[in-house]
Each structure stands twice: as C-alpha cells, then as structure tokens.
N, C-alpha and C positions, 0 to 999 in steps of 0.2 A: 504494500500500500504506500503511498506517496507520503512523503512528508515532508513537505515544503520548509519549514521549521528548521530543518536535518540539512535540509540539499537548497537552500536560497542561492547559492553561487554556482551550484551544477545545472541549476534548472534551465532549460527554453525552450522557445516557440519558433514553430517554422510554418508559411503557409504553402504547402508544399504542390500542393496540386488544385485545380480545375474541372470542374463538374456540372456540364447544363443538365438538367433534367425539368421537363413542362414548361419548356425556353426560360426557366428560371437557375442563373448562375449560382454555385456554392462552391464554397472555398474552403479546400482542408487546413484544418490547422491541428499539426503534430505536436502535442507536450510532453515535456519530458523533463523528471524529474528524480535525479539521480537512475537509479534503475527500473524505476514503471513508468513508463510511456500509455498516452492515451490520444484519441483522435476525435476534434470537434469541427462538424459540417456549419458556415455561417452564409448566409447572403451578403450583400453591402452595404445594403439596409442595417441589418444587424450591426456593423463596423459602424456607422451613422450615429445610429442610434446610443450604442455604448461611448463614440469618442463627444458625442453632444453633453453625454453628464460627467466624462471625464476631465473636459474644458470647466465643466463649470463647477465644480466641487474639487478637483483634484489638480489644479494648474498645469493640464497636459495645454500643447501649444495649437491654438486654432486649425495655421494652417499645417498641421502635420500631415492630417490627412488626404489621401487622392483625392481631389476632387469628382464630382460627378460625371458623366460623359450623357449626354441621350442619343448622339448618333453613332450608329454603326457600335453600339457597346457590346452588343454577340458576337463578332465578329474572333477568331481563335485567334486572331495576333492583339487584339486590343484585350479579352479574358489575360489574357498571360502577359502583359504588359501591367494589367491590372493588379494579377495573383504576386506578382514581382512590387506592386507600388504597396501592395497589403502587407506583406512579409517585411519589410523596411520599416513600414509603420508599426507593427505590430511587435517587432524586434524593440523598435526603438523604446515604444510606451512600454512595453516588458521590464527595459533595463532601468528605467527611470522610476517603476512603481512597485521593482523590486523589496525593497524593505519595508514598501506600505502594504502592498497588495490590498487595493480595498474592495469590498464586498463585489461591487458590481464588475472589475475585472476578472475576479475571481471565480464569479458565475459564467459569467462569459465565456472563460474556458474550463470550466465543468469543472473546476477543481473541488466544487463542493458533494462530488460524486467518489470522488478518488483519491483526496488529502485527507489525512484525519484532522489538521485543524479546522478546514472549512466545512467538512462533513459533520464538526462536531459544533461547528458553530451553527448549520442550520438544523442542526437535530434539539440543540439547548435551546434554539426560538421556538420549534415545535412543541417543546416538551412545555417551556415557560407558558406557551397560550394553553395548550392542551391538556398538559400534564395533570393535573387537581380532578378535570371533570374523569380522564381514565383512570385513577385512580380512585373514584368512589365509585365506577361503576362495578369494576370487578379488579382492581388492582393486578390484570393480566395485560403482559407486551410482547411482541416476535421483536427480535432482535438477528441481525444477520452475522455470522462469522468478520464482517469488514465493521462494524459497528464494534463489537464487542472489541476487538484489537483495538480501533482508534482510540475505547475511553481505556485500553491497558494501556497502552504506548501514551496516550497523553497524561496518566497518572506518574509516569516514570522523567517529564519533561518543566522545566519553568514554564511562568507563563509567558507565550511567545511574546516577541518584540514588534507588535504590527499595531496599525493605528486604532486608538481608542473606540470602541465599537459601544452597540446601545446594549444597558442592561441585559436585554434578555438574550444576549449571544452568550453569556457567561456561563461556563465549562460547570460550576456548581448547580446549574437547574438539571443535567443531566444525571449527577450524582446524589442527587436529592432523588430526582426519581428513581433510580436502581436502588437507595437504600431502602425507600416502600415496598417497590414489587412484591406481590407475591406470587405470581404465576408466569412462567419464564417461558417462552417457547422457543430455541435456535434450529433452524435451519441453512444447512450447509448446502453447495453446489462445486462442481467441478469442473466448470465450464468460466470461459475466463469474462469477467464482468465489463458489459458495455460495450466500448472498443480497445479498452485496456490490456494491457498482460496482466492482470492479478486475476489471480483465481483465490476464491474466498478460503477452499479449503485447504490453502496452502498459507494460509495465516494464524498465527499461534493468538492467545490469548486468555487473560484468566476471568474470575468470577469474584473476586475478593469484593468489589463494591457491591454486592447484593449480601443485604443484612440481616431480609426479612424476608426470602423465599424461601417456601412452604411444597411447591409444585415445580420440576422442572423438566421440559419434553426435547433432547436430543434428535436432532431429525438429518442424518446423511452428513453427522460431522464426523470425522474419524477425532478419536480421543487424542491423539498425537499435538492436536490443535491446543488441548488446554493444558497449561502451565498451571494452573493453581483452581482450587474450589473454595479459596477462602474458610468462611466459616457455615458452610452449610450441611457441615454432620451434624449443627448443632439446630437444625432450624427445618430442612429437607422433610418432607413426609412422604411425596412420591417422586417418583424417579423414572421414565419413559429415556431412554437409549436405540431409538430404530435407525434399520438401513444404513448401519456404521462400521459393517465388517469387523465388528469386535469379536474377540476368540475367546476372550477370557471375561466375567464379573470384573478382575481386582482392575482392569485396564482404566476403571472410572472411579472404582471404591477406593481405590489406590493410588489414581491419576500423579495422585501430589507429592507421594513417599518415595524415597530416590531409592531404598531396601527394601525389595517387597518378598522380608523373609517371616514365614508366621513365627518363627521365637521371637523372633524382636518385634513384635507390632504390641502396642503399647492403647490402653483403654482410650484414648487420646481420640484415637483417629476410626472408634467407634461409632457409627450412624445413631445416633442417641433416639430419634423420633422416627425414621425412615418405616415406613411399612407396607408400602407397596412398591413393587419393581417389576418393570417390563423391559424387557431388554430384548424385544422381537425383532425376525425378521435379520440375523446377526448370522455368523458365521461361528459359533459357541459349540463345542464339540464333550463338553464336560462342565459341572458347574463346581469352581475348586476353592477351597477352603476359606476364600475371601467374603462368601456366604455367612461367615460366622460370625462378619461385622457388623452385619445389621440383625440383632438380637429382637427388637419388635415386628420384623418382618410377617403380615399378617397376605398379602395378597403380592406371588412369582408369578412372571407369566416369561415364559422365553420356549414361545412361538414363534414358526419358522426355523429354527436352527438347524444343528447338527448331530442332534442329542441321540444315545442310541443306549444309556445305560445311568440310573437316577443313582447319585452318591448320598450317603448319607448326611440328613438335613436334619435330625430330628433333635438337634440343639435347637431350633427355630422354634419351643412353643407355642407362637400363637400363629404361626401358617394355620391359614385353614382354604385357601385359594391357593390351586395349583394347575398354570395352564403351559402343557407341554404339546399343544396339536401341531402337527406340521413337521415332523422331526421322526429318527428313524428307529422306533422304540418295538420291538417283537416281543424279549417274554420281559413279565416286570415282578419278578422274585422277591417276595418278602417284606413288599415294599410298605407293611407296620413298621416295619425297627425301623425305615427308614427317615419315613416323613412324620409322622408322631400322628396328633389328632385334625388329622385331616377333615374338610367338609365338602369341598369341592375339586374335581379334577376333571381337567380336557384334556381327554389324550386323542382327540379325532383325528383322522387323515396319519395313521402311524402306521408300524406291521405287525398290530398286537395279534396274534394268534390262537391265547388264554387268558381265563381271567382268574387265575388260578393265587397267584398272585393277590388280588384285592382280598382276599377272604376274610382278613381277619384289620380289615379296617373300617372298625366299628361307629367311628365318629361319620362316615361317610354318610353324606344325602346326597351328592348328584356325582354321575360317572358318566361323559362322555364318550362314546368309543365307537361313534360312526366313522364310516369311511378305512374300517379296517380289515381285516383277513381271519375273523373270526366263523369258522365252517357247522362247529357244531351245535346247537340248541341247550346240551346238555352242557355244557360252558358254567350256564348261569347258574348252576349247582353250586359254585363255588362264592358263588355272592348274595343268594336268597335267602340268604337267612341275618347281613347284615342289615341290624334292628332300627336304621338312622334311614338306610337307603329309600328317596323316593320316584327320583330322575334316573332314568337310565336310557341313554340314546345306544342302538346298535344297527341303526339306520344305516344302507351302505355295506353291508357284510355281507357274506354269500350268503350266512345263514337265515339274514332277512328277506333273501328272496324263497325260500322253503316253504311246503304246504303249512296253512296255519300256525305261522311263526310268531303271529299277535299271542296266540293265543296258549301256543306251548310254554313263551317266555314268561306270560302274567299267571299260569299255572303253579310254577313251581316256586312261586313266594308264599302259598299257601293261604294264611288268614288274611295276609297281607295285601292278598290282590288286588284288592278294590285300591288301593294307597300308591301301586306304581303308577308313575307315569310314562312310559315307553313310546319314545321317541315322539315328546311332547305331545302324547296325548294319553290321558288316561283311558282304562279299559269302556270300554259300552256296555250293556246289559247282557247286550246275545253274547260277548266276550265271555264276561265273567261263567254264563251258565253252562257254556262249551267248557269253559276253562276247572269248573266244578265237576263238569263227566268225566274229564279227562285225569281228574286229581283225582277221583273216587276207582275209577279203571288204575289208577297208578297204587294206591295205597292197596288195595283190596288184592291188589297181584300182589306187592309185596308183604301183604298179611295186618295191615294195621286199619286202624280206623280215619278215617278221611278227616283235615284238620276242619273241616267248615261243620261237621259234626258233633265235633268236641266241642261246642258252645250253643248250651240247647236255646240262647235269645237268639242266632244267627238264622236268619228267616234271605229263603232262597228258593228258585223258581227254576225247575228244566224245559227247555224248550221242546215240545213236541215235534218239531223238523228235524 
C-alpha cells in the first residue's frame, strides 16, 4: 500500500498516454509511489476544473496551464501535443505541492484509494459524520485487509507533516470507532485493487485497536496477514474463519505466539469468553490441541474441510454443537470418550457407513447423517435407545431408498416412536400403526412382549389395509 508519508521524495506522476473513447479524450496518469504504482483516467475538463481551485486556494500559477484549443482539438498530433502540455503541468504542480498535498490534488489522483494517509483521512470524515448513528444501530463494520493495515501502519507513524486539515479528517475519529465495534467483519481478495499493484491479501496487519469486539467473521484472508489480535481472548465470543486455506485451529488461536509449543502456553493466551467457532470451508485435516484454549467452547462447526478422524475434545464441557458435514468421516468409534455431552451433531455429506459409534451418546437430541453411505436399516439398533435422541436425518443413504424405510427406522425406537422426527418430519398415523405391526411381528418372533403393550394407558389403532 502506498505511503506517501514514507516515499514524498520517490513519488511521481506521468501522463503517459492518450485515449479517445465516444470522441471524448482521456488522459492516463501513472502514480507512483515508492513501490505501488496506480493509474488514473482524467479528461481536461477534469485538469480545468482541479487547476481553477488550485489557483485559488493553493497559489499554483494561473497560467500554468495549457490552455484551451476548440479547433481541430481531436486531431492525434494536437491529443499528444496536449498529453505532453498535461505531463509538464502536472509534473510541475506535483513538485510544488509536494509537502502540502492538499485534499483536492490528492483526490485527483486517487490517492485517497491507495495511501493510507489519504485513505485514512476520508475514512475518519466518514466515520466522524457517520460513525455514532452505526454504532447505535448495531455497532457492526466490514473492514477490508487495505483499511485495517493503513490504521496498523499509521499507529506505528507521527503525525504527518501536511497542511492543516478540518477536524473531522483527524486519525482519532477512526480509532474511537474500532474501540466501540463490536461486530467485525474482514474480507480479503487476491486480485490486485483498482489499477494498482496491491493486492489486499498480500498486506499484513493487526487488530490491537479493537477493544470491545464481541463477534469476529474472517472471510478469504489467509492468517499470515495478521500480526497481532490485540486483546481479544479477553473480549471475542464468536469467531467465523472461512475460505482461508487454514490447516491448523492454532494458525489464529495462536496467530500472535512466536512458540507455539503446548508446554509452554501459559493461561494468558486462553480464549476467556470465546464459545463459538467456525472455521468452515478450510483446508483442516485434524483439529490439534490448540482446541484446549478455548475452555467455554459451546458451538464447533468446521464444515467443509479435511477431516476424516475426530481427536479427543472432551476437555471442552460445554460443547454441545458439533458440525463436521462436508468432510471425509466413514467409521466414528467411540466417539462418548471423545466429545463429552454432546447435543447436536452434522455429520451430513460424509462416508459414514455405521452408526455404531453414537450409541452411547446419551446427551444426544439431533444427528444428522444424510447424504451418506449408510446401507443397512438395522444401523439404527445402535442409536434407539439413546433417551435424549429426537432428530434424526438419514435422508440420502441407500438405505433411505429401501421398501418402507419410514417406517422400519421409527419402528425400532419402540415407545418412543411417536417423539422421532426423521428427516424433518415426524411419523403420521398410518406410520406409527405399520410401525406397531411390524414391532409386534419383531418382538413376538423374538419371544417378548411388544413395548406399546407394556403401558396398558397407551391407546392405538391397526389399520385394516
């Protein structure tokens, strides 16, 4: 990103080229500022208009500029006669308003797109008018990777040496609004901004001026970008990290720590409040012991990844939301000792195969596991009898496409039947009374008595068909 501040003596302007387009002439003008270069299209109008208020507020010299032509002014030797009269002009008022740079030349050539001081001075006008009414409405902002760097880069700088500007350009109405914030959203890109060389994601920056977020949503930045997180282990409650090719949790819970060995991690750099994490859509192949920093962790979600084997999580307490769909999960062994008292899991779109696995996860009320490779019916033997369970999606499996497969699944929960819901809907009447024959044929073969029996107030109906 540009910083004029940094590079005043490397800086210039070229107008380098000619451009009719709808017989209307435009003239490039190439900046450059130490090492980022950008490009701004003006007419001569435009040059008019800019050198009329830079005569009169800024003592640039009347006749500086080219004057007018009305005949034959299309003509390719009088444009480049021209392009040559602009470049002179425009060099010259460059070198002379070097140490002032004032606002309107400084728009003129975009620098309020591409510097961080200018970028930061119409962001603190925006904030100063703006800033109070967004922040009672919901105290949420997007911020871009080129934003966030100018206000770290200008935290690390004096204040520049440029002409006296009006209150509300001042750098403090910025930093008053990030220490409100409490809903952060950054979005990153990779594509290079404007007609610039900078690419946002190739810009470092930290988070220390946010004092008071509560909410923060990563969106296609790679974590490499941030240098510091300030103080928001102490503040943080959810955390969203998508579409950032992250491999690892510690790459953000860690961001900050230069050792990231678990004997030396110190209660310090614990998530104090954090308890929701999504870190979807990532490249995450295992979730590794950096998990154990956030202690209140009540709602995982890392969907989409890489995952093919759940580590043990069951320090976490108060997980009771666990969404792993999307990811390459076939058998899932044991997984009580793993994840403690669970309440909810998506495992949809996996290659779970059994459910042999959930049995003895008691706390359980919903299991998703549509969209997977589960063949047999008798499956659900291993989960009918958890006493919590009321959701259950197996929507998408082969076995869902099986003769009366409503009805064999809501079968074998027993008393319980009427209580599933299977795959978002619960049973229907003709359901339940199939599902009563089929319990009484299943019990009577195996020599007991049918559960809807054992409770002589349980009043039920067989269908004659």
């Amino acid at each position: 990103m540009s910083s004029f501040v940094n590079h005043r003596t490397e800086a210039t302007v070229c107008v380098d080229e000619a451009c009719t387009r709808d017989n209307v002439t435009y003239y490039k003008i190439t900046v450059k500022v130490g090492p980022v270069n950008w490009n701004v299209w003006h007419r001569y109008s435009d040059f008019v208009d800019l050198h009329n208020r830079l005569v009169a507020d800024h003592g640039v010299a009347k006749d500086l500029l080219p004057p007018k032509k009305v005949i034959r002014n299309k003509t390719p030797k009088f444009v480049e006669q021209r392009r040559e009269a602009l470049h002179e002009y425009l060099k010259n008022v460059f070198n002379y308003l070097r140490l002032t740079m004032p606002s309107e030349f400084a728009h003129f050539l975009d620098f309020h797109l591409y510097d961080i001081f200018f970028l930061l001075q119409d962001l603190a006008k925006k904030l100063f008018l703006e800033g109070d009414k967004m922040l009672q409405v919901g105290k949420s902002y997007s911020f871009t990777p080129l934003e966030l760097h100018a206000i770290s880069e200008r935290l690390k700088i004096a204040c520049p040496p440029t002409e006296k500007q009006d209150q509300m350009y001042d750098f403090s109405h910025v930093l008053d609004f990030c220490s409100q914030l409490q809903i952060l959203c950054i979005k990153g890109s990779y594509e290079k901004l404007g007609t610039s060389n900078i690419v946002p994601n190739e810009l470092q920056f930290d988070l220390v001026s946010f004092k008071s977020l509560i909410d923060l949503k990563i969106i296609g930045v790679p974590m490499a970008c941030i240098q510091s997180i300030g103080g928001l282990r102490d503040t943080l409650v959810s955390l969203s990290v998508l579409i950032a090719s992250v491999v690892s949790l510690n790459e953000f819970l860690l961001v900050d720590i230069l050792h990231k060995d678990p004997s030396s991690i110190a209660d310090t750099v614990k998530w104090k409040k954090l308890s929701m994490i999504n870190f979807a859509s990532n490249n995450i192949e295992s979730v590794d012991w950096a998990i154990q920093l956030v202690p209140k962790l009540q709602h995982l979600s890392l969907s989409s990844n890489k995952l093919s084997e759940l580590c043990d999580i069951s320090s976490l307490h108060q997980l009771r939301v666990l969404n792993l769909s999307l990811n390459n999960f076939s058998v899932c062994e044991n997984w009580h000792a793993k994840i403690g008292n669970i309440v909810k899991i998506d495992l949809s779109q996996n290659k779970v195969e059994t459910l042999r696995g959930f049995s003895r996860l008691y706390s359980l009320e919903s299991l998703d596991l549509s969209c997977n490779i589960i063949n047999d019916v008798e499956e659900v033997q291993h989960i009918c009898k958890l006493p919590c369970l009321e959701y259950l999606w197996l929507t998408a499996n082969p076995v869902a496409s099986s003769i009366d497969y409503r009805v064999k699944v809501i079968e074998q929960f027993n008393a319980r039947m009427m209580e599933i819901c299977l795959d978002n809907e619960k049973a229907s009447e003709k359901e339940l009374d199939t599902a009563r024959v089929l319990q009484a044929l299943r019990v009577v073969k195996e020599g007991k008595t049918p559960s809807f029996l054992q409770n002589s107030n349980t009043s039920h109906s067989f269908n004659k068909s």
